[in-house]
PyMOL Python script that loads the backbone (N, CA, C, O; Angstrom):
from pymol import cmd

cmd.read_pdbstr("""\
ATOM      1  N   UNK A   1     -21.216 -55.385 -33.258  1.00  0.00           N
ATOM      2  CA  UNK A   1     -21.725 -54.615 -32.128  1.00  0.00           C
ATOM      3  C   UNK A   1     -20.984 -53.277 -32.059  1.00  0.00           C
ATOM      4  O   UNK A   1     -19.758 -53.206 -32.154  1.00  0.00           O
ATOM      5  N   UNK A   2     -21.619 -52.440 -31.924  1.00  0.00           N
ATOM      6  CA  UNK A   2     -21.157 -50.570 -32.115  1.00  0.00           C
ATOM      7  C   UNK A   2     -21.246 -50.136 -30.340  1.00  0.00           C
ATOM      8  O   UNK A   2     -22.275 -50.228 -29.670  1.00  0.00           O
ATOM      9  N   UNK A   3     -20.160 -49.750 -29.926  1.00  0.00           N
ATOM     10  CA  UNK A   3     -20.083 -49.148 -28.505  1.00  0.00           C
ATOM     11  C   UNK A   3     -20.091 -47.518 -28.885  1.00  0.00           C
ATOM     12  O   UNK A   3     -19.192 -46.842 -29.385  1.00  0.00           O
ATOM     13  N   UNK A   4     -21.319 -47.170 -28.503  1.00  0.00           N
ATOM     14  CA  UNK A   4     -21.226 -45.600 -28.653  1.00  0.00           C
ATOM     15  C   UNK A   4     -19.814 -44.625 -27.234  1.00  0.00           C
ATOM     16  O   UNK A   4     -19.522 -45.034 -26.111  1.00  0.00           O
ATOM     17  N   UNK A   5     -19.386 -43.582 -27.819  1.00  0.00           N
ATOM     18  CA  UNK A   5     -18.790 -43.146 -27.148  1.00  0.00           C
ATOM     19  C   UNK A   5     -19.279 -41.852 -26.362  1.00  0.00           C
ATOM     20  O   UNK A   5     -19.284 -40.799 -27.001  1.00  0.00           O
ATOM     21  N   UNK A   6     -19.653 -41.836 -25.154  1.00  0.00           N
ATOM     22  CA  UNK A   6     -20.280 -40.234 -24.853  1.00  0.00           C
ATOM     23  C   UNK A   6     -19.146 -39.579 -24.315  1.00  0.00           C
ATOM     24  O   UNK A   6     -18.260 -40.091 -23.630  1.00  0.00           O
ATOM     25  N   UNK A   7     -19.282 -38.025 -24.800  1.00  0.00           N
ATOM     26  CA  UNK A   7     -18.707 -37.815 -24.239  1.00  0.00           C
ATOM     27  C   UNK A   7     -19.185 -37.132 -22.247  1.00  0.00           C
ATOM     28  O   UNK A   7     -20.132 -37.449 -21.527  1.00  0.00           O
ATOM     29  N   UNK A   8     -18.140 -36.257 -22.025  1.00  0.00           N
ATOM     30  CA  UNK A   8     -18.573 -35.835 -20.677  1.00  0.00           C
ATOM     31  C   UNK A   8     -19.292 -34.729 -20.719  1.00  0.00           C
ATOM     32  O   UNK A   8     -19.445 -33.879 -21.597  1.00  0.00           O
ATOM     33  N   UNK A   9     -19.771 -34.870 -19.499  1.00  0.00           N
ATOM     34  CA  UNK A   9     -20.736 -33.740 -19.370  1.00  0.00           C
ATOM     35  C   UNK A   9     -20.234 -32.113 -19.462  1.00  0.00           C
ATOM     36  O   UNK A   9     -19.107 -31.943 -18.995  1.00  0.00           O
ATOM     37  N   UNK A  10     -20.635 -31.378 -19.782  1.00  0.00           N
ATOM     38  CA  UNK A  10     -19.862 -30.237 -19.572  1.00  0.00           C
ATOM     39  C   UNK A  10     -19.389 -29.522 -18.025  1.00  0.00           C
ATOM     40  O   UNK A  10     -20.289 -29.723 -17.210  1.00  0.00           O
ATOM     41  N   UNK A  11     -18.460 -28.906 -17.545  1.00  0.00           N
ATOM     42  CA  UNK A  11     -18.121 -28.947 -16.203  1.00  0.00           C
ATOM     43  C   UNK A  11     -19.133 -27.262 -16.204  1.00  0.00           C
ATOM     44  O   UNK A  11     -19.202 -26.383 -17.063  1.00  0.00           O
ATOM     45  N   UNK A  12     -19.879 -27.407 -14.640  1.00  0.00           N
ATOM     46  CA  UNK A  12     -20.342 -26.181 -14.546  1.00  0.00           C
ATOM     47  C   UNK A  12     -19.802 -25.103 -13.138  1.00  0.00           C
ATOM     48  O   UNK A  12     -19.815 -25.181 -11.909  1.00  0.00           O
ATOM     49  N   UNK A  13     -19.487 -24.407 -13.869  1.00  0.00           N
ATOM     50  CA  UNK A  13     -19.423 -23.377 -12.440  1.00  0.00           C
ATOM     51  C   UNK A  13     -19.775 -23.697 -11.227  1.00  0.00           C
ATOM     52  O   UNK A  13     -20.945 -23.941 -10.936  1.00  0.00           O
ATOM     53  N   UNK A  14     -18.378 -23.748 -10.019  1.00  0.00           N
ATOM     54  CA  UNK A  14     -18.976 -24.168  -8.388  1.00  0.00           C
ATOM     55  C   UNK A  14     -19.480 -22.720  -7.834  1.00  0.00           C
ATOM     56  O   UNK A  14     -20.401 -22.595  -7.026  1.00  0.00           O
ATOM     57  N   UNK A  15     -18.746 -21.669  -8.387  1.00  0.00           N
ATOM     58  CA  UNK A  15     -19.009 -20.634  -7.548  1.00  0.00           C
ATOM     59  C   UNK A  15     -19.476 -19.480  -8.317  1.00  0.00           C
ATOM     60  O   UNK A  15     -18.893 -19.487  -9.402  1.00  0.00           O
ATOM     61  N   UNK A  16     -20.174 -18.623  -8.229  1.00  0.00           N
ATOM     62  CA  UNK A  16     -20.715 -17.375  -8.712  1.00  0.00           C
ATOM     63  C   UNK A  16     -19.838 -16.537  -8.304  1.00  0.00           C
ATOM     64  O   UNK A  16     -18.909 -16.652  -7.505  1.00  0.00           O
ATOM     65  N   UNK A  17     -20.437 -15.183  -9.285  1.00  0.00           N
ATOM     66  CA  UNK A  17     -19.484 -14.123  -9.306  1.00  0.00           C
ATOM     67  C   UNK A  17     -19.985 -13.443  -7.591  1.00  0.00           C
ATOM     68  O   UNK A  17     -19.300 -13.036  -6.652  1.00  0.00           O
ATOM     69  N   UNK A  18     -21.315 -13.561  -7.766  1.00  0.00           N
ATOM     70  CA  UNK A  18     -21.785 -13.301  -6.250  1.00  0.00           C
ATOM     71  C   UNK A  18     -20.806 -13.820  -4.997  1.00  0.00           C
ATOM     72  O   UNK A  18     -20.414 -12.981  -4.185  1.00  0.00           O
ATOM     73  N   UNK A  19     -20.439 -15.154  -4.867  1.00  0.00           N
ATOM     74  CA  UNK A  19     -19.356 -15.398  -3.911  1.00  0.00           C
ATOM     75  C   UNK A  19     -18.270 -14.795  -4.037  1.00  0.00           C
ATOM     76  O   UNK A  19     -17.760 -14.405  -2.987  1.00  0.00           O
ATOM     77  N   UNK A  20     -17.573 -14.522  -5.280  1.00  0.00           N
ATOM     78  CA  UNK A  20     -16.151 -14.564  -5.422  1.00  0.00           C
ATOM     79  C   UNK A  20     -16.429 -12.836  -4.752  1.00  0.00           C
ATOM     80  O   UNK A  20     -15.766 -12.455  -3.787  1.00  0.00           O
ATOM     81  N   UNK A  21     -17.348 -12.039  -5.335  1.00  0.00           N
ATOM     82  CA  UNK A  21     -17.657 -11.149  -4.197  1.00  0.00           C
ATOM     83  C   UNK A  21     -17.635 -10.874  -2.591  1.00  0.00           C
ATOM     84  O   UNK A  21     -16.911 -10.113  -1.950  1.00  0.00           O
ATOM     85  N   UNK A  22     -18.680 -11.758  -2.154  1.00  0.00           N
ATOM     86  CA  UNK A  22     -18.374 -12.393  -0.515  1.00  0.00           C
ATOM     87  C   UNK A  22     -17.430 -12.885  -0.090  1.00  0.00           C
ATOM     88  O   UNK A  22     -17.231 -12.816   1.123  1.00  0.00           O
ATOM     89  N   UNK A  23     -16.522 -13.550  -0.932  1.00  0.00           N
ATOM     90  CA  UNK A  23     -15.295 -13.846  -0.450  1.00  0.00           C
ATOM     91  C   UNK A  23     -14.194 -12.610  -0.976  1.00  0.00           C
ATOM     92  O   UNK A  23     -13.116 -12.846  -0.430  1.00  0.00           O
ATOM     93  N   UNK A  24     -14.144 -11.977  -1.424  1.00  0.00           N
ATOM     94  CA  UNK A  24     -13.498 -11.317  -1.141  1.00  0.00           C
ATOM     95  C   UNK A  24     -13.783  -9.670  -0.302  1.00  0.00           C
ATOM     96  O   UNK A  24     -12.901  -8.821  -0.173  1.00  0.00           O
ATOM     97  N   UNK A  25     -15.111  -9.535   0.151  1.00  0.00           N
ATOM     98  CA  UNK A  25     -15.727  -8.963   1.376  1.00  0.00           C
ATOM     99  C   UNK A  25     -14.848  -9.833   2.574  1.00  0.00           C
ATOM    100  O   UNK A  25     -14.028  -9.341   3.349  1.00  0.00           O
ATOM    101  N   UNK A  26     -15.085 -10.643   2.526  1.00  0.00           N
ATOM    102  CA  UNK A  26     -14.635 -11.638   3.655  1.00  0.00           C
ATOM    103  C   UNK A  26     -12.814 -11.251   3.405  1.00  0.00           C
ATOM    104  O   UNK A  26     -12.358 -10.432   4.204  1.00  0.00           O
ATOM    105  N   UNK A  27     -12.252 -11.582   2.792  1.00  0.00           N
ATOM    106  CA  UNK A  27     -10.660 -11.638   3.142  1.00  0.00           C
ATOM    107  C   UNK A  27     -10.687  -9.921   3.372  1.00  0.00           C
ATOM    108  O   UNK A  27     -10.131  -9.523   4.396  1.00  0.00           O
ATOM    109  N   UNK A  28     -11.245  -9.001   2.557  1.00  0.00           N
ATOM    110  CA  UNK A  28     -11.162  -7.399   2.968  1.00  0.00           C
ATOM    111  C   UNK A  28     -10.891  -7.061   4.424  1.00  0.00           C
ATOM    112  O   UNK A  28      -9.970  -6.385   4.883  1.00  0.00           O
ATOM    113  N   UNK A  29     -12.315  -7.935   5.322  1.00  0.00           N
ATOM    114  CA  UNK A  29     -12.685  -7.735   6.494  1.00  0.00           C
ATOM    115  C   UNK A  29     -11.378  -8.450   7.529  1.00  0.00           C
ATOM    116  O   UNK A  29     -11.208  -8.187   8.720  1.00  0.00           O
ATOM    117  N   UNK A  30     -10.598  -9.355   6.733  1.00  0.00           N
ATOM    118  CA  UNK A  30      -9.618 -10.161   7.942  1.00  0.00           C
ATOM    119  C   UNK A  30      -8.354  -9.135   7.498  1.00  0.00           C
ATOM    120  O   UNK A  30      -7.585  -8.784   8.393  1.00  0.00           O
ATOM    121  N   UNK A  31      -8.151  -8.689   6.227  1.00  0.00           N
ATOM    122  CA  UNK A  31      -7.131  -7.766   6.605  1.00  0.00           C
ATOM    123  C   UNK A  31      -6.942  -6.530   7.338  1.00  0.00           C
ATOM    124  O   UNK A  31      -6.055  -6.260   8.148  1.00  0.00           O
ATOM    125  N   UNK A  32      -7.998  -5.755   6.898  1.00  0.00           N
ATOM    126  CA  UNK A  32      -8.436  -4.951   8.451  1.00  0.00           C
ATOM    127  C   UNK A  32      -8.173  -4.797   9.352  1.00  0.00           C
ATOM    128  O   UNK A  32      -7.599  -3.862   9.909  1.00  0.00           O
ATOM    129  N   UNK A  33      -8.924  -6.600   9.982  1.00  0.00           N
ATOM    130  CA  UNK A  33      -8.431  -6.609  11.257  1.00  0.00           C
ATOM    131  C   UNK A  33      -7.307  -7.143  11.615  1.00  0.00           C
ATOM    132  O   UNK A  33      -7.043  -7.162  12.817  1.00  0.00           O
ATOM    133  N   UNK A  34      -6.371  -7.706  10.651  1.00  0.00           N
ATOM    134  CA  UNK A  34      -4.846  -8.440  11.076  1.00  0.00           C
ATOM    135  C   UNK A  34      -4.258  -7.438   9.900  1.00  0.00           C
ATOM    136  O   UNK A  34      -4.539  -7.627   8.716  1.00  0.00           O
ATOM    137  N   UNK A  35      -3.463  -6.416  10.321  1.00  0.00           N
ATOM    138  CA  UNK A  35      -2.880  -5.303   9.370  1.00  0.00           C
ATOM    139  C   UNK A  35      -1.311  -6.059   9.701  1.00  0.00           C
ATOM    140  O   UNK A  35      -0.490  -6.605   8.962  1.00  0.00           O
ATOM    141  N   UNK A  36      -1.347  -5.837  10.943  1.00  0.00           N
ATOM    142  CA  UNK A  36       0.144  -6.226  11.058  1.00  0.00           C
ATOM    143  C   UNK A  36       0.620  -7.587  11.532  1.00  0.00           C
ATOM    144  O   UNK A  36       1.583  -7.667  12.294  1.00  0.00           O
ATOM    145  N   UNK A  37      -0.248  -9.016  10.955  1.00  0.00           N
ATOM    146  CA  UNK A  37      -0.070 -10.389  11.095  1.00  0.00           C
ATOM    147  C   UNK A  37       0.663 -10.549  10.188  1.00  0.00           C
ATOM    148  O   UNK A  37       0.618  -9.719   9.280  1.00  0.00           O
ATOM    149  N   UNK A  38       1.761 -11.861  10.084  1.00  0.00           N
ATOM    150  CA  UNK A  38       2.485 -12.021   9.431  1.00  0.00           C
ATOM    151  C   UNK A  38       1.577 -13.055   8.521  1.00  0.00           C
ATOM    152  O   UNK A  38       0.832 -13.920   8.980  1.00  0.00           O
ATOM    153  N   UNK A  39       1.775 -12.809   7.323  1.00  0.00           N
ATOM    154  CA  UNK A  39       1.176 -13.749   6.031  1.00  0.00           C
ATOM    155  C   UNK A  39       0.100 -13.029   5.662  1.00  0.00           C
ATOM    156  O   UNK A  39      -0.743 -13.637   5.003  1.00  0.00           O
ATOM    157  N   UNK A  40      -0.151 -11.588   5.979  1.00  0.00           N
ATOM    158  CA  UNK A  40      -1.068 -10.638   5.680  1.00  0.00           C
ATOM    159  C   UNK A  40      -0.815 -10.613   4.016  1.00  0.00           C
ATOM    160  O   UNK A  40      -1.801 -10.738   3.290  1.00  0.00           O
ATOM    161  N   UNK A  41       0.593 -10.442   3.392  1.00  0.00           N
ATOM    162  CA  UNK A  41       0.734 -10.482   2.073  1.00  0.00           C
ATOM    163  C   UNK A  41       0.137 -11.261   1.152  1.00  0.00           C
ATOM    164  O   UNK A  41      -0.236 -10.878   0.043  1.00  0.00           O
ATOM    165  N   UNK A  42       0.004 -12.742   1.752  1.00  0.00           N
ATOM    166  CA  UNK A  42      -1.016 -13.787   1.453  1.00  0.00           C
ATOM    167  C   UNK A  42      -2.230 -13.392   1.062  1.00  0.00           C
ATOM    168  O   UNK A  42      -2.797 -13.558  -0.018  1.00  0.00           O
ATOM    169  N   UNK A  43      -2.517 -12.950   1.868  1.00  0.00           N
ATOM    170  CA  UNK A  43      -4.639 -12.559   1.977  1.00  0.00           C
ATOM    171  C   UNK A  43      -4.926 -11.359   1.137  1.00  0.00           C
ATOM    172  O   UNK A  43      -6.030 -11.082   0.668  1.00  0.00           O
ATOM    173  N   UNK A  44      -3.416 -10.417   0.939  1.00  0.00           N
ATOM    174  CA  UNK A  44      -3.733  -9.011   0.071  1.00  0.00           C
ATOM    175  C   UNK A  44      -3.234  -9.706  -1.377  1.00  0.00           C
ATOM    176  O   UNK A  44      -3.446  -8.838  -2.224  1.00  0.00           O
ATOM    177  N   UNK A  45      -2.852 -10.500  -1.815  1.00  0.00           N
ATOM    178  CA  UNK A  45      -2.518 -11.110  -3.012  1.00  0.00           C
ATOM    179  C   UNK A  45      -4.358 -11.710  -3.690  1.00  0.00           C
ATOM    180  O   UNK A  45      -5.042 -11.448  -4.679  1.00  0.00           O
ATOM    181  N   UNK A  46      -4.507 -12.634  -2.416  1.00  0.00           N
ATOM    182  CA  UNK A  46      -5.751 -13.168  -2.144  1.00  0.00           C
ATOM    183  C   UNK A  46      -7.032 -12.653  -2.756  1.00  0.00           C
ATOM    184  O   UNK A  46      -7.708 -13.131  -3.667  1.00  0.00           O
ATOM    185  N   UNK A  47      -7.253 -11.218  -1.805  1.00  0.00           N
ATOM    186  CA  UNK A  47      -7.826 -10.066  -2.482  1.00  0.00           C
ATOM    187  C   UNK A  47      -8.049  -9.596  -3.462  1.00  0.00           C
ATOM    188  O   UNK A  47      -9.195  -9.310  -3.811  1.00  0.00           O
ATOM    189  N   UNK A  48      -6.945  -9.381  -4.208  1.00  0.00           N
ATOM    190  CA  UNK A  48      -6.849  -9.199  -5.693  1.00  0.00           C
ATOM    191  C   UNK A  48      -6.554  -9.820  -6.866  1.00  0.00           C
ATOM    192  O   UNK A  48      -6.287  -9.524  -8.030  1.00  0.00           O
ATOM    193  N   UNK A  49      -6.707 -10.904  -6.086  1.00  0.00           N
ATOM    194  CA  UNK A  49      -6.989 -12.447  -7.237  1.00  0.00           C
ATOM    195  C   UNK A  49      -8.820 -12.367  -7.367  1.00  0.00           C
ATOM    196  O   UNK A  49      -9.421 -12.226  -8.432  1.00  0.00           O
ATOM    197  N   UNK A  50      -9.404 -12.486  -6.121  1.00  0.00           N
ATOM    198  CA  UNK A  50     -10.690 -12.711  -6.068  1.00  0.00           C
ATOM    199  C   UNK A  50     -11.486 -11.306  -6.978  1.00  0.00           C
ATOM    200  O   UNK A  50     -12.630 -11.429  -7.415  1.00  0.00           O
ATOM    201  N   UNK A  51     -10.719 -10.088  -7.149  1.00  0.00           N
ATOM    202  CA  UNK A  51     -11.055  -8.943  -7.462  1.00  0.00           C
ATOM    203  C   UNK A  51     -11.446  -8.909  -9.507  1.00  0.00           C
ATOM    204  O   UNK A  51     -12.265  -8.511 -10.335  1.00  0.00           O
ATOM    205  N   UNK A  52      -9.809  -9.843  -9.317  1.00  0.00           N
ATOM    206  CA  UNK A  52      -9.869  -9.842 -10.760  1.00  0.00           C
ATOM    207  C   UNK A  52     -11.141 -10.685 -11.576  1.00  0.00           C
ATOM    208  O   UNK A  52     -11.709 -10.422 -12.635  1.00  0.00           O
ATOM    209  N   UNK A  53     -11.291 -11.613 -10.771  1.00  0.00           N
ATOM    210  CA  UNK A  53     -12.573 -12.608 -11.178  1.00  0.00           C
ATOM    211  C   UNK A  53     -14.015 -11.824 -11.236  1.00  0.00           C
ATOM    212  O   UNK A  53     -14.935 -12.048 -12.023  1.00  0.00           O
ATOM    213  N   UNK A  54     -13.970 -11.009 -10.365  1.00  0.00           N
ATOM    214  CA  UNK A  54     -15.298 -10.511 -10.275  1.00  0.00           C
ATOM    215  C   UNK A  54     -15.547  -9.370 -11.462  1.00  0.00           C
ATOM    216  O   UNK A  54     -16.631  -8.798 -11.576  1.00  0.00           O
ATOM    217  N   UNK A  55     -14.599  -9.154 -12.186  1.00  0.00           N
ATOM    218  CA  UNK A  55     -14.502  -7.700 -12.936  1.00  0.00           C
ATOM    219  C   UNK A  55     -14.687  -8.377 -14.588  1.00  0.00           C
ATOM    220  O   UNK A  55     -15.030  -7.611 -15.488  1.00  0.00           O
ATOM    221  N   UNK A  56     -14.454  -9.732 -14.860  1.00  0.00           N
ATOM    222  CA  UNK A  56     -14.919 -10.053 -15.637  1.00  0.00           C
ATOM    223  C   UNK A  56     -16.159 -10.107 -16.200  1.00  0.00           C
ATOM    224  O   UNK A  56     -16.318 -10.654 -17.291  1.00  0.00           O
TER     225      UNK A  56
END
""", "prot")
cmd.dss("prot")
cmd.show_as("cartoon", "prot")
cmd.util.cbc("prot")
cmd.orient("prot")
């Protein structure tokens, strides 16, 4: 008796470049408005993580 082996499916993209867009519209718009909140460095790191994705 022969047990075939499959493999896995291929993994597909959760998010489009279109979101990684909107989301980073979206964190743009909260730094804006919280300039001087603390963990603002967070969200401007944030920013230009999401920036780099989209430029690919």
């Amino acid at each position: 008796m022969t047990t075939q082996v499959r493999e896995p499916a291929r993994a597909r993209a959760v998010l489009s470049t279109e979101d990684f867009r909107l989301l980073q519209e979206a964190v743009l718009f909260y730094l804006r408005e919280h300039e001087d909140a603390p963990g603002t460095a967070k969200f401007s790191n944030l920013y230009h993580r999401l920036g780099s994705v989209t430029r690919r």
